[in-house]
DRENDO-1510 file (C-alpha; in Angstrom, 1 decimal, always signed):
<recs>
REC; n; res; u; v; w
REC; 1; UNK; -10.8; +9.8; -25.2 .
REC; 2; UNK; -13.2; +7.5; -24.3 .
REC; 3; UNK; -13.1; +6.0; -20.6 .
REC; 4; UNK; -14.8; +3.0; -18.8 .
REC; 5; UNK; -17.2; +3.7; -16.0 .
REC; 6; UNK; -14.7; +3.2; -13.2 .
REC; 7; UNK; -11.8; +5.6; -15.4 .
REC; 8; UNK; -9.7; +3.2; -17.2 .
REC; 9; UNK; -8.7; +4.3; -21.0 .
REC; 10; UNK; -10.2; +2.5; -24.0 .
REC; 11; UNK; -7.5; +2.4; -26.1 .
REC; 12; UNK; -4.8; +0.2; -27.7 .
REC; 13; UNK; -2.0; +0.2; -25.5 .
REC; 14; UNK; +2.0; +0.3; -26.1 .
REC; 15; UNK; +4.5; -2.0; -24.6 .
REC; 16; UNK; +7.7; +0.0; -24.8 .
REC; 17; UNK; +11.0; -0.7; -23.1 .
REC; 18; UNK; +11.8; +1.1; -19.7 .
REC; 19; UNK; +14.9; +3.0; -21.2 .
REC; 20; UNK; +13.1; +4.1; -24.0 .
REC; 21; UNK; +10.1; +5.8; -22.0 .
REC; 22; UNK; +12.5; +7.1; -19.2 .
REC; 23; UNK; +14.2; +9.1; -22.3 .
REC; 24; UNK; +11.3; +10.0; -23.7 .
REC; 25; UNK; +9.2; +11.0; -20.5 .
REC; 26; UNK; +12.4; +12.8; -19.4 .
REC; 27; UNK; +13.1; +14.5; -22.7 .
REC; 28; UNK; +9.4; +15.8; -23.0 .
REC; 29; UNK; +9.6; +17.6; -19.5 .
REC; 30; UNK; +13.1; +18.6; -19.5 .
REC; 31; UNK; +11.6; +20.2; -23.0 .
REC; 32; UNK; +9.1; +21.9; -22.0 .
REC; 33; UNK; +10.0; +22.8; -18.2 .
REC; 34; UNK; +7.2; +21.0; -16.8 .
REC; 35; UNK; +7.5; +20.0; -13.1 .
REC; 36; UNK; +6.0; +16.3; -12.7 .
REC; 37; UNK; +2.5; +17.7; -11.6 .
REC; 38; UNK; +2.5; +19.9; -14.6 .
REC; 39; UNK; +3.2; +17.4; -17.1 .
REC; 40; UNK; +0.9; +14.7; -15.6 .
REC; 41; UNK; -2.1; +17.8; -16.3 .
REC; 42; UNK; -0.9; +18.5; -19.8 .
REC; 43; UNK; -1.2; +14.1; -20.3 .
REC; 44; UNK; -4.4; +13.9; -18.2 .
REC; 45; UNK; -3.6; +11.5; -15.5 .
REC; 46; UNK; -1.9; +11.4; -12.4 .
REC; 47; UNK; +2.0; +12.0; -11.7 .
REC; 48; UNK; +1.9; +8.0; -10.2 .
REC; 49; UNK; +0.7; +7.5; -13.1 .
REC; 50; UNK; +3.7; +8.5; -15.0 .
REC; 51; UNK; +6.5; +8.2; -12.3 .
REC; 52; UNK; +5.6; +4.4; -11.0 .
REC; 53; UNK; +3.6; +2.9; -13.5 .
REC; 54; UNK; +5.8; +4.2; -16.6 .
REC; 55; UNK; +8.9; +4.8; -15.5 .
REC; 56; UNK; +9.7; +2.4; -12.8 .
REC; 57; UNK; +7.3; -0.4; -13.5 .
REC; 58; UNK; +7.3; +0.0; -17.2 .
REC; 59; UNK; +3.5; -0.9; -17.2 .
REC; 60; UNK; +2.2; +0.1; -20.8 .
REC; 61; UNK; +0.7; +3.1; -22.2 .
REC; 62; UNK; -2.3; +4.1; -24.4 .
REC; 63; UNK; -1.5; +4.4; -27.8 .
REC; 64; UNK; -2.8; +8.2; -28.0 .
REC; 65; UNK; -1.5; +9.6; -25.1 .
REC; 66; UNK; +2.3; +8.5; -26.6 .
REC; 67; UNK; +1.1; +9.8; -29.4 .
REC; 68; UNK; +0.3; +13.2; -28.2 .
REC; 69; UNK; +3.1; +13.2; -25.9 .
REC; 70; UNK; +5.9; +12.5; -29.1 .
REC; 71; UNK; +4.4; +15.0; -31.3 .
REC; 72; UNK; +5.5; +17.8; -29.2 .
REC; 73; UNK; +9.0; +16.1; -28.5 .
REC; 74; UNK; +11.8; +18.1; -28.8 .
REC; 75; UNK; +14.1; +14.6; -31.0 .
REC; 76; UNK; +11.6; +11.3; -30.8 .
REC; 77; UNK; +9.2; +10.3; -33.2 .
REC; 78; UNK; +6.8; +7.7; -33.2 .
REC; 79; UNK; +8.0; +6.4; -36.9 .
REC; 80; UNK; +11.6; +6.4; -35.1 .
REC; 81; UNK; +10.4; +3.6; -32.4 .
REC; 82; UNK; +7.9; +1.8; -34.3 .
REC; 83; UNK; +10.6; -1.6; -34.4 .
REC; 84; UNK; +11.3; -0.9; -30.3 .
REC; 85; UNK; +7.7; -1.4; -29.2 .
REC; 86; UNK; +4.5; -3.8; -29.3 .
REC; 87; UNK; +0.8; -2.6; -29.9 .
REC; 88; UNK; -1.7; -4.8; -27.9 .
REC; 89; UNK; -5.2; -4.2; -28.8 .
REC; 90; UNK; -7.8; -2.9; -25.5 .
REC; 91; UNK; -8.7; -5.0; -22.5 .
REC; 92; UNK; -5.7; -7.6; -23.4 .
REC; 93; UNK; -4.7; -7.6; -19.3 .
REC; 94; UNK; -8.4; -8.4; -18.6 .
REC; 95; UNK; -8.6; -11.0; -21.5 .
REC; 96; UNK; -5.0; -12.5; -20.3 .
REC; 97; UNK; -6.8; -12.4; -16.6 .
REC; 98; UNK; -9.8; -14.6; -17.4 .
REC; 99; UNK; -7.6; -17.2; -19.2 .
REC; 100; UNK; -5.3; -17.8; -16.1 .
REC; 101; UNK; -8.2; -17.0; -13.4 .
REC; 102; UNK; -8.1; -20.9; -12.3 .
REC; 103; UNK; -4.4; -20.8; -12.1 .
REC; 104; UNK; -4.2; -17.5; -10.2 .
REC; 105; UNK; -6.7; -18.7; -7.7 .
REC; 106; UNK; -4.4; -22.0; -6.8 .
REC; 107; UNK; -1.3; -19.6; -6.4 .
REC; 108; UNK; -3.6; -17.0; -3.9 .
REC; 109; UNK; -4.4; -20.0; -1.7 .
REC; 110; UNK; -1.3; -21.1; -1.4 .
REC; 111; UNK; +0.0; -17.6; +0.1 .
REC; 112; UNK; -2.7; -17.5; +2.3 .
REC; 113; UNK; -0.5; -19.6; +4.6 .
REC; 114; UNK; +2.3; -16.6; +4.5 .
REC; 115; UNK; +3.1; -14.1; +6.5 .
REC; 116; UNK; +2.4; -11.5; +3.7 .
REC; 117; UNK; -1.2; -12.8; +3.4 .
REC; 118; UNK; -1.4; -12.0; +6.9 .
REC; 119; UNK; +0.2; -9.4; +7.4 .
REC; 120; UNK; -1.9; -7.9; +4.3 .
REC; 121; UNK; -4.9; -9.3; +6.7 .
REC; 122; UNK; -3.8; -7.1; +9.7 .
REC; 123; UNK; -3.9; -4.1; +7.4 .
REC; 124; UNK; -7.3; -4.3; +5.9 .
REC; 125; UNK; -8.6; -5.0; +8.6 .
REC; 126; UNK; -6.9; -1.8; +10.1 .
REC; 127; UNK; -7.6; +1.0; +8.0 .
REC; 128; UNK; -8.7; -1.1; +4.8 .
REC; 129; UNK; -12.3; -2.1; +3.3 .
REC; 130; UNK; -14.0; -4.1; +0.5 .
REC; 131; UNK; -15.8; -2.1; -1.7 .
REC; 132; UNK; -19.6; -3.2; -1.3 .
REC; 133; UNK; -19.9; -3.6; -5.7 .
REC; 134; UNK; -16.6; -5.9; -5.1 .
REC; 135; UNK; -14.7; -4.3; -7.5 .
REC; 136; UNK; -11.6; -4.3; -5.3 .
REC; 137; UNK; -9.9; -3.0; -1.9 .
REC; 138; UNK; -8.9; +0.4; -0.5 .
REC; 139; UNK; -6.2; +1.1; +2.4 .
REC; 140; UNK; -6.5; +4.5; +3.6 .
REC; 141; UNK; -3.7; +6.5; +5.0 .
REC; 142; UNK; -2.4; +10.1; +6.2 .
REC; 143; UNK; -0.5; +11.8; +3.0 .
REC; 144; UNK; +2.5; +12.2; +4.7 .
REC; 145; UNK; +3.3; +10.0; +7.8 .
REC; 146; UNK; +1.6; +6.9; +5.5 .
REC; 147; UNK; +3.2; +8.1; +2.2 .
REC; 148; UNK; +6.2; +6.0; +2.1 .
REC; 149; UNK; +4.0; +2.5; +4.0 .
REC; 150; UNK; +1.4; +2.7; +1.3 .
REC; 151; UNK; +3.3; +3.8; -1.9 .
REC; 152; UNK; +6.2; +1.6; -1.6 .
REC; 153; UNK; +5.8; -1.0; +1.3 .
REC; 154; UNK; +2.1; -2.0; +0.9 .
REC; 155; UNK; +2.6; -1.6; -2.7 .
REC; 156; UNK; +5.2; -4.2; -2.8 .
REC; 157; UNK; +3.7; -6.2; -0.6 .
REC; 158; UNK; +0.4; -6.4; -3.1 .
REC; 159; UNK; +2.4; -6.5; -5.7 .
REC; 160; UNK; +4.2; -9.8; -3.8 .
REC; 161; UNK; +0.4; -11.8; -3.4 .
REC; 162; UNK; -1.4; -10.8; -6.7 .
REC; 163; UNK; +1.2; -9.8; -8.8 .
REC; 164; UNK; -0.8; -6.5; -9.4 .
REC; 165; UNK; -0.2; -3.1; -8.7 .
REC; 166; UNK; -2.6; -1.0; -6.8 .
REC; 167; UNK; -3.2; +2.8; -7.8 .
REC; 168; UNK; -2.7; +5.4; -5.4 .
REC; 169; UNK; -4.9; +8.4; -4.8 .
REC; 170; UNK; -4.0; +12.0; -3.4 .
REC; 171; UNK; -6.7; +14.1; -2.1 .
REC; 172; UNK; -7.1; +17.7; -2.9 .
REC; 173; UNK; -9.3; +18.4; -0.3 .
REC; 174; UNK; -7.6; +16.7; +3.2 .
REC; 175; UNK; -4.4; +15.4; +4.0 .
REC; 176; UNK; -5.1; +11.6; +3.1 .
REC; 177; UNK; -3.8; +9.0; +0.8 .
REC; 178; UNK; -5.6; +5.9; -0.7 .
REC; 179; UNK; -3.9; +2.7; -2.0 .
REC; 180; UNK; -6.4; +1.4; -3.9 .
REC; 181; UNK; -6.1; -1.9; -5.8 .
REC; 182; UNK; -9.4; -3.0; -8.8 .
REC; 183; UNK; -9.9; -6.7; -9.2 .
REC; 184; UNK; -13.0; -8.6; -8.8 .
REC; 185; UNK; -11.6; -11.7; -8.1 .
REC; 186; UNK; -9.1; -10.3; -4.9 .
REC; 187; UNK; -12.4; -8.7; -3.8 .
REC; 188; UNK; -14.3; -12.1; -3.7 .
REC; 189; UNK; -11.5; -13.9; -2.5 .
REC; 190; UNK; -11.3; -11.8; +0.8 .
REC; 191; UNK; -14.7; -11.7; +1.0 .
REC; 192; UNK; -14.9; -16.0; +0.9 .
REC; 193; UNK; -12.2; -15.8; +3.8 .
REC; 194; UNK; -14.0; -14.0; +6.1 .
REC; 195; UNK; -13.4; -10.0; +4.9 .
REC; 196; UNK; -16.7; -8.4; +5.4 .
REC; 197; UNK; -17.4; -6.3; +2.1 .
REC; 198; UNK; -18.7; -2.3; +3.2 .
REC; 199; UNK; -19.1; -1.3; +6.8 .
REC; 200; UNK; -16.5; -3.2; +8.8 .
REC; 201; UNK; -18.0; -2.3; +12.0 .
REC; 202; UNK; -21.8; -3.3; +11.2 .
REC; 203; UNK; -20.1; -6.8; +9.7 .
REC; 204; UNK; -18.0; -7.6; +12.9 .
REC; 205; UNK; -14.9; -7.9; +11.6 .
REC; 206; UNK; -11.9; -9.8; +13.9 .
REC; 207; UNK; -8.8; -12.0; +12.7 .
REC; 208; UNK; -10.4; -14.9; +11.5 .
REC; 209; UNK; -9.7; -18.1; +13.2 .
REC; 210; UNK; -7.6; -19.9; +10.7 .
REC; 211; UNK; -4.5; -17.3; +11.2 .
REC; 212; UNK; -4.3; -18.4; +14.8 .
REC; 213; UNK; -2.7; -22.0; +13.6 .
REC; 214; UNK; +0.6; -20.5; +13.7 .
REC; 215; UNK; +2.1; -18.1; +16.0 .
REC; 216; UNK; +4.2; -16.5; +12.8 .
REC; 217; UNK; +1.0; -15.3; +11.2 .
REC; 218; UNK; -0.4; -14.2; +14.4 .
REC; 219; UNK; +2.6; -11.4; +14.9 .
REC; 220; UNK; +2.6; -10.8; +10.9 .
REC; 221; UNK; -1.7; -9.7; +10.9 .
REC; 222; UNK; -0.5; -7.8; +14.3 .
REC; 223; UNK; +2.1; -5.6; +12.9 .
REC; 224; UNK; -0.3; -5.1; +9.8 .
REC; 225; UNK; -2.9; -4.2; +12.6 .
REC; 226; UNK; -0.7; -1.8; +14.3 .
REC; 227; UNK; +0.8; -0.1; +11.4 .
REC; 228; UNK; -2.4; +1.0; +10.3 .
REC; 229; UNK; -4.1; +1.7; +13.7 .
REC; 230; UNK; -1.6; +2.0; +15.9 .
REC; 231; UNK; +1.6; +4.4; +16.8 .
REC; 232; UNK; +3.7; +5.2; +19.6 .
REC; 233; UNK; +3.6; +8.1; +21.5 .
REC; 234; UNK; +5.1; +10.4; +23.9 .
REC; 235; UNK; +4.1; +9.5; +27.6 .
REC; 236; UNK; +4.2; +11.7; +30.9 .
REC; 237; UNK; +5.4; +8.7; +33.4 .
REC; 238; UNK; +6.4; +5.8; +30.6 .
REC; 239; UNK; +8.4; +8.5; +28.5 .
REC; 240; UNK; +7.0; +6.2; +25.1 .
REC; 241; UNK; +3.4; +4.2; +24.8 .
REC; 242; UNK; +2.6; +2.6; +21.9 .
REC; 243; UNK; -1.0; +2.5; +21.5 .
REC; 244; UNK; -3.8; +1.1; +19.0 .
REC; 245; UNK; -7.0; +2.6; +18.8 .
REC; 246; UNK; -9.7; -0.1; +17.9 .
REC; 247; UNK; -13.1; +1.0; +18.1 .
REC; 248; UNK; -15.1; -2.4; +16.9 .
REC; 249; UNK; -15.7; -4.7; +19.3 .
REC; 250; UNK; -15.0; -8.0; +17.4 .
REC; 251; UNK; -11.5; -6.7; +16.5 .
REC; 252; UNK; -10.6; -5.7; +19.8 .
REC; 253; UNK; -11.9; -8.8; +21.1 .
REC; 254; UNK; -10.1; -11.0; +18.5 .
REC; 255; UNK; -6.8; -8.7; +18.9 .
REC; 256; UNK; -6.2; -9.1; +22.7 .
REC; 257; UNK; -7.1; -12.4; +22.1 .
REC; 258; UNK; -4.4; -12.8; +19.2 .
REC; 259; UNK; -1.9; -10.9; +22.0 .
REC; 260; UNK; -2.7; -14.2; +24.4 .
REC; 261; UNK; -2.3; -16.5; +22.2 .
REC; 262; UNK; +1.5; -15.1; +21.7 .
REC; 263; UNK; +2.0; -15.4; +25.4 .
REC; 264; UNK; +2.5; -10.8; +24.8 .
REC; 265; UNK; +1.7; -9.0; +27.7 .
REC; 266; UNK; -0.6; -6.1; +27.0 .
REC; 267; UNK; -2.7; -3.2; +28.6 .
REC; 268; UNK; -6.2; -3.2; +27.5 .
REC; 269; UNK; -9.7; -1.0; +27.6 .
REC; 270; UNK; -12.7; -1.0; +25.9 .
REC; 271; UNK; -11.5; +0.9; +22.5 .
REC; 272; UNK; -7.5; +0.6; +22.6 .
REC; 273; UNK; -4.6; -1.5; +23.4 .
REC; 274; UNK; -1.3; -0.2; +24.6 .
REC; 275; UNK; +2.1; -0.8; +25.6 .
REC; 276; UNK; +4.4; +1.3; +28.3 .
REC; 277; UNK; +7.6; +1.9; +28.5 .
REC; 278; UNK; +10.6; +0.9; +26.5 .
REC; 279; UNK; +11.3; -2.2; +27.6 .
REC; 280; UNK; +7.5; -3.2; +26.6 .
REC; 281; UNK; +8.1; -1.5; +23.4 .
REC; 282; UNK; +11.3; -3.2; +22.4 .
REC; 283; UNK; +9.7; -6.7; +23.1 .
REC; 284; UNK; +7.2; -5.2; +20.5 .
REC; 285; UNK; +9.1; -4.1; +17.9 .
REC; 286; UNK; +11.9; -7.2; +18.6 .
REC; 287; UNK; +8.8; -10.1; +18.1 .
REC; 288; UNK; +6.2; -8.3; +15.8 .
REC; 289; UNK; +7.9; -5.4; +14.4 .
REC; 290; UNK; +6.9; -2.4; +12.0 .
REC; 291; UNK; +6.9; -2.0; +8.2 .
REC; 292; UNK; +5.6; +1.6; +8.3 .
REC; 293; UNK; +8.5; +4.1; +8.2 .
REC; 294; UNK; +6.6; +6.5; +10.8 .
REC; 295; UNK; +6.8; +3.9; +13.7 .
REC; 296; UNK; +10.3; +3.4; +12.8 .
REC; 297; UNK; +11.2; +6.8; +12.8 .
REC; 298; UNK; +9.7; +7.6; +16.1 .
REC; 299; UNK; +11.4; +4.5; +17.7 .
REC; 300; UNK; +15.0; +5.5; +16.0 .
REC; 301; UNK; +14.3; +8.8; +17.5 .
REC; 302; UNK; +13.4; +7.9; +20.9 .
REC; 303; UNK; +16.5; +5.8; +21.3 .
REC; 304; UNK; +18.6; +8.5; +20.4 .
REC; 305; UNK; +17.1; +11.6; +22.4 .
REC; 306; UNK; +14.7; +9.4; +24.9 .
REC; 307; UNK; +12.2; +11.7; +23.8 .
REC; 308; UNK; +9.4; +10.8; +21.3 .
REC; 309; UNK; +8.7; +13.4; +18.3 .
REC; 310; UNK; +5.4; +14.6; +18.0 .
REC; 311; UNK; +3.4; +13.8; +14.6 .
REC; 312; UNK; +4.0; +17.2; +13.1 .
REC; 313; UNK; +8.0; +16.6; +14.0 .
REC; 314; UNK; +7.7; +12.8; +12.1 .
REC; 315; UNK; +6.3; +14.5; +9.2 .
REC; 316; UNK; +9.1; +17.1; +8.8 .
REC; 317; UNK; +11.8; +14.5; +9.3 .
REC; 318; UNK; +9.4; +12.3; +6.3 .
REC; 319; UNK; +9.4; +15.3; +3.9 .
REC; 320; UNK; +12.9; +15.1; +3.4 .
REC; 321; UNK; +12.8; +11.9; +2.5 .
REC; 322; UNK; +13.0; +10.5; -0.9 .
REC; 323; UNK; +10.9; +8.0; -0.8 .
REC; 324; UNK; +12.2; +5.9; -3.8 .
REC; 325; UNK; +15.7; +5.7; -2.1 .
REC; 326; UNK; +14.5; +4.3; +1.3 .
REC; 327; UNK; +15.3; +0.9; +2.4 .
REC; 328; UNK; +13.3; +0.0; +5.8 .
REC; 329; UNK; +16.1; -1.2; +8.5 .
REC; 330; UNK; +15.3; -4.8; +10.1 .
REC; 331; UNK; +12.4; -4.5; +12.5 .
REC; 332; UNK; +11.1; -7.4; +13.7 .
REC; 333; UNK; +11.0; -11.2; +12.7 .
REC; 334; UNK; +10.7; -12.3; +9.1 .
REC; 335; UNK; +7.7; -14.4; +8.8 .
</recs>
């Protein structure tokens, strides 16, 4: 099958209703007793792949792998659902993307006043980077205490601004997770607003200026800061400290400076910023809130016991977790 040089499938691709690939993905494994892992190897692509983008997004499919997949169903036939789906020739989602570039461009600088735009700031600028080629934007993550932030919330939150959906990437080798989202014309778009592309420490990244016009967008590219960099700990004296490591210089600068201009009081040295206590870290989580389920789990638990659970102890209580049925509880203000 051939590929493109950055993986994507040259093929015709199928757009088939959600019910009808659920019962056909479903019917397929159930079949042959395949666990998702298994029957994303026997497709050749990745059990996202088939869980998100098929099944719950209903994003379409190439023409062969259907193919393949019905000839070894156990009742469906691709004759059978030839009147229940539409054939769209190869590249039709770039060729639909160059037609309503101008258009998409006016909608992206409208959100950039929002609290998502900023908040989507906050995390770049975290644990994100432009790709130096510009072919898009990566979020990096732990695989289990970031599982559930970066497959679902920062998902939805791209999905919210661009109306695209990023890929996300498991690694075999180390316990890390990449969110990972291919356009061009995000990529520049960043980079025109002040987003160094490559190194962010050589480029001297900070918040740029024009997010400090309004205090809302200020707390929404904190939180995206903190839930990236950040986390709260156990402390000796304080019992809890929530604390953000940042190691560049600009940032730090521009991030106690983005504290300030909230009127928040903080603790600062020359890598980190950090809050002790609970009553600092209520004022936190009650002004700028968290979106990542970690920080909420470790607050929920510290209220309960007055005792903060290690990292190893947040990702047992995250394993059980099913991560399609969570719905994050109201932290912070809605911006």
């Amino acid at each position: 099958m051939d590929r493109t040089r950055d993986g994507r499938i040259i093929d015709k691709r199928v757009k088939i209703p959600k019910k009808l690939i659920n019962e056909i993905l479903l019917g397929y494994k159930s079949a042959h007793n395949l666990t998702w892992k298994e029957f994303a190897d026997v497709v050749g692509v990745s059990r996202y792949t088939i869980r998100y983008d098929w099944r719950k997004n209903g994003n379409t499919i190439p023409e062969s792998m259907l193919k393949n997949i019905l000839k070894l169903h156990p009742s469906i036939r691709w004759v059978s659902i030839k009147d229940q789906i539409k054939i769209l020739e190869p590249y039709w989602g770039q060729k639909k993307g160059k037609r309503s570039r101008v258009k998409k461009e006016i909608e992206i600088k409208h959100l950039e006043d929002s609290g998502d735009f900023a908040e989507l700031y906050g995390i770049l600028l975290g644990d994100g980077c432009i790709y130096s080629n510009l072919t898009g934007f990566c979020i990096s993550g732990n695989s289990v205490l970031d599982k559930h932030y970066l497959e679902s919330y920062v998902s939805d939150l791209i999905f919210r601004l661009f109306n695209l959906r990023p890929k996300i990437y498991y690694s075999k080798e180390a316990k890390s997770v990449r969110c990972v989202l291919y356009s061009k014309a995000i990529a520049r778009l960043l980079v025109r607003r002040g987003f160094p592309k490559g190194y962010k420490k050589i480029n001297k990244v900070k918040i740029p200026n024009r997010l400090f016009k309004k205090k809302s967008l200020i707390r929404a590219c904190i939180r995206g800061i903190n839930d990236t960099d950040g986390s709260i700990y156990h402390q000796k004296n304080s019992k809890i400290i929530l604390d953000i490591c940042i190691k560049t210089k600009s940032l730090l600068d521009s991030t106690i400076r983005a504290f300030m201009e909230i009127n928040f009081p903080i603790n600062y040295t020359h890598n980190r910023i950090y809050l002790c206590g609970q009553k600092s870290i209520s004022k936190f989580i009650e002004e700028i809130g968290s979106s990542n389920l970690r920080n909420i789990k470790k607050y929920e638990r510290f209220l309960k016991t007055g005792k903060v659970p290690t990292s190893l102890e947040t990702e047992t209580f995250l394993r059980k977790e099913k991560t399609s049925e969570i719905k994050l509880p109201y932290y912070g203000p809605v911006v």
